[in-house]
C-alpha positions as CSV (number, residue, x, y, z in Angstrom):
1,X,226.2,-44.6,160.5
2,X,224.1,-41.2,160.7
3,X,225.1,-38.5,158.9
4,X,223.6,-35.7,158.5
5,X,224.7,-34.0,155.3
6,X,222.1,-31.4,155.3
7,X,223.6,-30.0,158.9
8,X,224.1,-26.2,158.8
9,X,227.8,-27.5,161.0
10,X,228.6,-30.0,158.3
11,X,232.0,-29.6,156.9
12,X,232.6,-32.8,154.0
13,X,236.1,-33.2,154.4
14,X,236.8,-33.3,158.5
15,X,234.7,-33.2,161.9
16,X,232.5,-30.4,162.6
17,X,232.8,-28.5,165.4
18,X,229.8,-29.5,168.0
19,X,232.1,-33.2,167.6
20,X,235.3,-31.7,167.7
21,X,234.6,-29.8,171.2
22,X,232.1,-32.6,172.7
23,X,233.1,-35.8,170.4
24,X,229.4,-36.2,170.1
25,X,227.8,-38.0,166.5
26,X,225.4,-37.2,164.5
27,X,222.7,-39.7,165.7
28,X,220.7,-37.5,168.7
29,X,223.0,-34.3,168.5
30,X,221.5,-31.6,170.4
31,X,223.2,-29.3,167.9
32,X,221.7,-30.6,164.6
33,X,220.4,-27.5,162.2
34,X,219.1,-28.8,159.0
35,X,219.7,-26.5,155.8
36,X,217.0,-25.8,153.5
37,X,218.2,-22.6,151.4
38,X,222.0,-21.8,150.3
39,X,222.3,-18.3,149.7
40,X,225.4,-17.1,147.8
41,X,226.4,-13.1,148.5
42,X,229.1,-12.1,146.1
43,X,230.8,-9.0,147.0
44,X,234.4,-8.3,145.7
45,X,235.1,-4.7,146.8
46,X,236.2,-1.9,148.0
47,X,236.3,-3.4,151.7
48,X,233.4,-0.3,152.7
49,X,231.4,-1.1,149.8
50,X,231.4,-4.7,151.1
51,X,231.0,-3.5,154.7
52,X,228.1,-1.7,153.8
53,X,226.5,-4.9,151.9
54,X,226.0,-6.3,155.4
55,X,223.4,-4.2,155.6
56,X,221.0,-7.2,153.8
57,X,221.8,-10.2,156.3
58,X,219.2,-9.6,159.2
59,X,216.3,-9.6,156.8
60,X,217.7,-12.2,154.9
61,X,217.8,-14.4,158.0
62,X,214.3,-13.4,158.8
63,X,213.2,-14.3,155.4
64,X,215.4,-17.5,155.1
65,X,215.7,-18.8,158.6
66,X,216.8,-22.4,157.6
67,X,219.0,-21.3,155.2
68,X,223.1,-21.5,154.8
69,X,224.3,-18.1,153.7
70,X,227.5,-17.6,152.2
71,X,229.9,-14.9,150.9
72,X,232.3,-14.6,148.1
73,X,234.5,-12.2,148.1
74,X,238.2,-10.7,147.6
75,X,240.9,-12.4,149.3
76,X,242.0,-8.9,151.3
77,X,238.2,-8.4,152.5
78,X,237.4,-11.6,153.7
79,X,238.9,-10.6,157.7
80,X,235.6,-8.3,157.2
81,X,233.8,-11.3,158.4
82,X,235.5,-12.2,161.0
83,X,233.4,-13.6,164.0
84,X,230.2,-12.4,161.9
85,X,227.6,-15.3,163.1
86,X,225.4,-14.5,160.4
87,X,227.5,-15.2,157.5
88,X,228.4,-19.5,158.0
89,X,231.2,-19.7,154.9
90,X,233.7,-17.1,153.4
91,X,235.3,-17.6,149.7
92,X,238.2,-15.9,148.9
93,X,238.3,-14.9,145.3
94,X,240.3,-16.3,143.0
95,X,241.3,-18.7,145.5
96,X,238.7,-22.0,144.7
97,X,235.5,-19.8,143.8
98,X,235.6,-21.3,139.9
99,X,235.1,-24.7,141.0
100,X,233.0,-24.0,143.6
101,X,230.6,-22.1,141.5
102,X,230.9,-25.0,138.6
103,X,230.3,-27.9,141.5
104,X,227.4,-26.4,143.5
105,X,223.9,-25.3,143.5
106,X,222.6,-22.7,145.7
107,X,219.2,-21.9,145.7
108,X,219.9,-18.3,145.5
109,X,222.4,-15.6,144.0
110,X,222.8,-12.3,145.0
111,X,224.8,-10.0,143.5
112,X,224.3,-6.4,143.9
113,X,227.8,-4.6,142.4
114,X,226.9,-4.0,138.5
115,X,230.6,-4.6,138.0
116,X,231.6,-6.8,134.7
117,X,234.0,-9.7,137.4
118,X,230.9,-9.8,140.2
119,X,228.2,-10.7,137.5
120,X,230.4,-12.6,135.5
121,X,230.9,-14.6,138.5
122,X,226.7,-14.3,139.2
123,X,226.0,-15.8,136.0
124,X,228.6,-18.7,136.4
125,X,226.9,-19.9,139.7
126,X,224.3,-22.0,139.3
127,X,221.3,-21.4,141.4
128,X,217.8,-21.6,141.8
129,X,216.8,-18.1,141.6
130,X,219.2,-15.0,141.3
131,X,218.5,-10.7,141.7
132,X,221.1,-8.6,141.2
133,X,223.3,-8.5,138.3
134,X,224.6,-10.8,135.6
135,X,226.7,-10.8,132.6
136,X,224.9,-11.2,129.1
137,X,226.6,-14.1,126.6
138,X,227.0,-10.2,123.7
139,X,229.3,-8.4,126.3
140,X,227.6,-6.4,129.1
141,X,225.8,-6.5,132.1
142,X,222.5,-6.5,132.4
143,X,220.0,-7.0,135.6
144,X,218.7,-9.9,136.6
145,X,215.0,-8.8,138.3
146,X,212.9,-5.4,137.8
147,X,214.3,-4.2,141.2
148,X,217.9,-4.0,139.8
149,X,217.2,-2.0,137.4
150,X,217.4,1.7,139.2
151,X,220.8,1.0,140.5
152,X,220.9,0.1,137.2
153,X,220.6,3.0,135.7
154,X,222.6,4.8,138.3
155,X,225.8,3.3,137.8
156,X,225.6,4.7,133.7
157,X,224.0,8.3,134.2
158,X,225.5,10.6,136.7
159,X,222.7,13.0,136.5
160,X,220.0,10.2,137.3
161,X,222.5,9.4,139.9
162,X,222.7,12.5,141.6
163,X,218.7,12.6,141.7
164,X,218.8,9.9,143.7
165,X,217.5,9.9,147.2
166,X,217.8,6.4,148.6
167,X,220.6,5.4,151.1
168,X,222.3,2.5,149.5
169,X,221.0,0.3,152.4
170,X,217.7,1.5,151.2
171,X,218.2,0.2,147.3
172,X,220.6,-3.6,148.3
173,X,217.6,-4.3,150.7
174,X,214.7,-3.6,147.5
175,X,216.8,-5.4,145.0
176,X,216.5,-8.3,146.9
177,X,212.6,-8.2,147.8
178,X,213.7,-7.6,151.5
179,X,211.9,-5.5,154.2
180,X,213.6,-1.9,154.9
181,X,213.5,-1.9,158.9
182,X,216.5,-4.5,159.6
183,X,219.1,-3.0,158.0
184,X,222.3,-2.7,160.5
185,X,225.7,-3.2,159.2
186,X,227.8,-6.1,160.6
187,X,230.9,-6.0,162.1
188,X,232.3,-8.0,165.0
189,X,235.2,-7.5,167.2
190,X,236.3,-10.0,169.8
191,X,237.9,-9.7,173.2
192,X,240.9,-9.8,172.3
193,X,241.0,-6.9,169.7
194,X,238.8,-4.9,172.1
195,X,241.4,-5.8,174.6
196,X,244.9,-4.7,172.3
197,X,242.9,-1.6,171.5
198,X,242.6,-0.9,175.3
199,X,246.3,-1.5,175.9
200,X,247.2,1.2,173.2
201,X,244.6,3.4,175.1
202,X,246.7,3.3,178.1
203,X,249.9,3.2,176.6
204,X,249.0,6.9,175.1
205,X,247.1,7.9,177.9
206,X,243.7,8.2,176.6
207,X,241.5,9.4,180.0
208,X,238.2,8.1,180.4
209,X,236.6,11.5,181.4
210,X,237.2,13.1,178.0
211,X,235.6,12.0,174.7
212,X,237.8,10.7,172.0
213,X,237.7,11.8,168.6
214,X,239.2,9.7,165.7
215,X,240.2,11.9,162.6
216,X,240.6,9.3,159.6
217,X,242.3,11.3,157.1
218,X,242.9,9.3,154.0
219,X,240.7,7.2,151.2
220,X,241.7,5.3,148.2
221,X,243.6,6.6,145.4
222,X,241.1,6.2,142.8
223,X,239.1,8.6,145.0
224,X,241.9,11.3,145.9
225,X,239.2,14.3,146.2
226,X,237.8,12.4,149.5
227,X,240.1,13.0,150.9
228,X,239.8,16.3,153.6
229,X,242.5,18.9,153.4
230,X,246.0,18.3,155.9
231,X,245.5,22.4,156.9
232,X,242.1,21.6,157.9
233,X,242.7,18.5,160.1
234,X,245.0,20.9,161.9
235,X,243.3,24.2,162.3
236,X,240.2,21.6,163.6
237,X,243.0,20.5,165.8
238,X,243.4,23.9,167.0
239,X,239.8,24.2,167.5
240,X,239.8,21.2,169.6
241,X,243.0,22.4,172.0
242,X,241.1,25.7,172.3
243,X,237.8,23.8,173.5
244,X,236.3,24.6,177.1
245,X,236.7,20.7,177.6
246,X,238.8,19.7,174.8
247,X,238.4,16.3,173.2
248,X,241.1,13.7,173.0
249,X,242.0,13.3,169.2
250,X,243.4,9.8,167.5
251,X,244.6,10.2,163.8
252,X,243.4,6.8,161.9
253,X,244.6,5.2,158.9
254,X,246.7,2.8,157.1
255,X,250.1,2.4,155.5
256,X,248.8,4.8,153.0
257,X,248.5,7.6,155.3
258,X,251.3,7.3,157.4
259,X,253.3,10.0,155.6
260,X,249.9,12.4,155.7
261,X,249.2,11.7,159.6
262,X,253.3,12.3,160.5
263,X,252.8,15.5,159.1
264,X,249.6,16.9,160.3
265,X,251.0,15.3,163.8
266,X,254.0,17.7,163.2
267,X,252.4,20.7,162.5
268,X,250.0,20.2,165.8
269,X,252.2,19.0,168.3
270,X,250.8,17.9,171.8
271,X,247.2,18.1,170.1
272,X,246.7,14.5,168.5
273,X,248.2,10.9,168.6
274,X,249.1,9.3,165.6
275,X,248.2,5.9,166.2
276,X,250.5,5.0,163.3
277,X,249.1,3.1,160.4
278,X,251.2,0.1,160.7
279,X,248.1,-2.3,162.2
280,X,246.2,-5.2,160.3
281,X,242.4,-4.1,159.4
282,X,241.0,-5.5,162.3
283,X,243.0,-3.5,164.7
284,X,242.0,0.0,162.6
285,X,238.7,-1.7,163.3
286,X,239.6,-1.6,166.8
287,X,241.0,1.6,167.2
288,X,237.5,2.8,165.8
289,X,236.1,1.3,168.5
290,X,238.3,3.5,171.1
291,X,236.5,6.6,169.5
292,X,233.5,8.4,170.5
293,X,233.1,9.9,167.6
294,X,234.7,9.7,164.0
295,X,235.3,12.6,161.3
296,X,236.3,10.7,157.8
297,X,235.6,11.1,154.2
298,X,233.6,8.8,152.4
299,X,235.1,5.8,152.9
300,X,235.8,2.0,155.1
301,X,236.1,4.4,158.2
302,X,232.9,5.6,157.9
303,X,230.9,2.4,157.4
304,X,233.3,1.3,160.4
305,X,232.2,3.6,162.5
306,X,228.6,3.1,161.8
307,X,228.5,-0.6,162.2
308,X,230.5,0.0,165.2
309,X,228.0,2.7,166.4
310,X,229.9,5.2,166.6
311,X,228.9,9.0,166.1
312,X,230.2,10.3,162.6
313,X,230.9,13.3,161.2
314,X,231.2,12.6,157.0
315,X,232.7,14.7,155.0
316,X,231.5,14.2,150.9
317,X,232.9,15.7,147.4
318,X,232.3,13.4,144.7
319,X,230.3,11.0,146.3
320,X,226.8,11.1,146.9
321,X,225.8,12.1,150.4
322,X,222.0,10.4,150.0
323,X,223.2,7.2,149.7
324,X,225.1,7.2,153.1
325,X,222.7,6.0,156.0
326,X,224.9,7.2,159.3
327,X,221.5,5.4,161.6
328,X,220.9,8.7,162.9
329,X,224.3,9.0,165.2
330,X,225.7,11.5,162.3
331,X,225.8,14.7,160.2
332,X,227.0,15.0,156.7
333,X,229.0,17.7,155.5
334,X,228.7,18.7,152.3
335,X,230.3,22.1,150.4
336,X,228.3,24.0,147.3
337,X,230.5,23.4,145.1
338,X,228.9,22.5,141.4
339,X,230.3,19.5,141.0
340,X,229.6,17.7,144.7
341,X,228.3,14.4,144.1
342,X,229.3,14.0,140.4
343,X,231.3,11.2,140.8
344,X,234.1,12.7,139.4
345,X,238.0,11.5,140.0
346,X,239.6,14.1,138.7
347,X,238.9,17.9,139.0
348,X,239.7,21.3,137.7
349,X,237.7,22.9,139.7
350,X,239.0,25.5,142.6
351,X,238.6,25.5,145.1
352,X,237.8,21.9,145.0
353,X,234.7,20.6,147.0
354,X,236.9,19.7,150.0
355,X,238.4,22.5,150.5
356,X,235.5,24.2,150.6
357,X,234.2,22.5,153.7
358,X,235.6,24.8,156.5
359,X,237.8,24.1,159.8
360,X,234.7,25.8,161.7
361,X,232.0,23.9,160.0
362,X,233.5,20.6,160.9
363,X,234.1,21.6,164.7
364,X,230.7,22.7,164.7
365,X,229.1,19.7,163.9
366,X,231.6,17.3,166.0
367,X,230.7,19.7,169.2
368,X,226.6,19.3,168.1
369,X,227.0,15.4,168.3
370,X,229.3,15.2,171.2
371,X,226.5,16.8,172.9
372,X,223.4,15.2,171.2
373,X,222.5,11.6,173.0
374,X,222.9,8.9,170.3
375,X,219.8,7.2,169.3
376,X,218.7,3.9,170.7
């Protein structure tokens, strides 16, 4: 019998899926793809770092049309790639990623996070050809290619860091040899979660005739000064409410925030809706999607909302603001104080960055894009 092993729907150990829905064999399949690259992607974390590493798969495609491409990644990020056509396999790490990486060849690596875990992982695979980072038998990390080496250097100085002026798109997409011009992040709802997010829309009243404005007010706790100020989600509230048309306003986040978003709902009643927190990722995802425009920190909301095309206002402290690509349907926010950008998790400073972004500032922007067209 026919097989062909080389089929990008080829699955080992039961039927694919072109015989499972038309019982058809291999022998004159209309739906035979034959493989000639596999392409590993590792990517652990944070979900918006691996959000953002989407970024690479349209020109990878272009460059590698017959090729398999495949993701490794943390167990918690891999509903990331959920109904994402352009990545074929998902591995959940730990899960079966050591014997996978001992039992294959791919004939290329790609790992851009200089972490020690990712390029220990990078240097285990075995493969072809690898860019990005690996791990060095002495102890450290080290790149693998020439291109690497800027992002390199970026992750151990924070004053070459802050020089920098390449969106991060920009620097995954050079590291791998890759054209600049396909760079769109990738992330896929279906029908369904369009349609529970459109239930909740009427079950809170959302009208149509009013835009929609999704404050995300939280970020992880390893980067606590991301976060925006709770007395200046609610004087923008106020702003809003005082508005010759004003918008409708959804407070977004997770279990983490559902303390924060009680309160600020409290202290502005009748001016937002708390949608909660207690939803899995890909209904936050969807909620996004209700929004017409988003105001969030720097973090998985705001690479959300960009691969979702939505209009975002970003709000940065100690991240850099030049590494953020927001496709032109965005403004960043930045304050003067002398430590923006540094990277730093814990400050002294006061006010801190944050608070020095003001309640005005922010409504000023969010009323400049409601009213700017977004880009094609």
């Amino acid at each position: 019998m026919l097989i062909h092993q080389d089929c990008l729907h080829f699955l080992s150990d039961r039927p694919c899926r072109p015989h499972k829905q038309e019982g058809v064999h291999c022998a004159g399949c209309s739906h035979y793809k034959p493989v000639d690259d596999s392409i590993l992607i590792i990517k652990l974390d944070a979900l918006g770092d691996v959000l953002r590493t989407t970024c690479i798969l349209d020109a990878l495609h272009q460059a590698h049309p017959h090729a398999r491409i495949e993701w490794l990644t943390l167990e918690g990020a891999r509903p990331l790639f959920d109904g994402n056509p352009l990545v074929h396999r998902v591995h959940g790490f730990p899960g079966t990623a050591w014997v996978e990486l001992q039992a294959r060849r791919f004939s290329l690596v790609i790992n851009l996070d200089n972490a020690v875990l990712s390029s220990q992982l990078a240097t285990l695979a075995q493969a072809d050809r690898k860019v990005g980072y690996g791990y060095d038998p002495r102890g450290h990390v080290y790149p693998f290619n020439a291109e690497a080496q800027p992002w390199y250097e970026m992750g151990l100085f924070d004053d070459v860091k802050r020089k920098n002026t390449k969106t991060y798109q920009q620097i995954a997409l050079e590291i791998c040899g890759l054209p600049h011009e396909s760079r769109a992040l990738h992330l896929h709802l279906s029908d369904a979660e369009r349609q529970w997010a459109a239930e909740q829309a009427r079950a809170w009243g959302l009208r149509p005739n009013a835009p929609v404005i999704g404050l995300n007010t939280g970020s992880s706790d390893r980067w606590a000064h991301k976060r925006w100020t709770e007395d200046g989600f609610v004087a923008l509230l106020e702003r809003f409410a005082a508005a010759p048309v004003p918008p409708q306003a959804l407070l977004l986040g997770g279990a983490q925030e559902v303390a924060r978003n009680s309160a600020i709902s409290h202290r502005a009643p009748g001016q937002v809706i708390n949608t909660g927190g207690q939803h899995t990722l890909r209904q936050f995802f969807a909620l996004i999607d209700l929004c017409d425009l988003v105001v969030t920190g720097d973090t998985l909301a705001m690479h959300a909302a960009a691969a979702l095309g939505k209009k975002v206002v970003a709000l940065f402290g100690p991240t850099s603001q030049a590494e953020i690509d927001l496709y032109g349907r965005g403004i960043k926010l930045a304050s003067d104080a002398p430590c923006v950008g540094g990277y730093r998790t814990d400050c002294d400073v006061r006010p801190t960055c944050m608070q020095r972004i003001t309640p005005q500032t922010v409504y000023d922007a969010v009323m400049t894009l409601l009213d700017r067209p977004p880009p094609p």
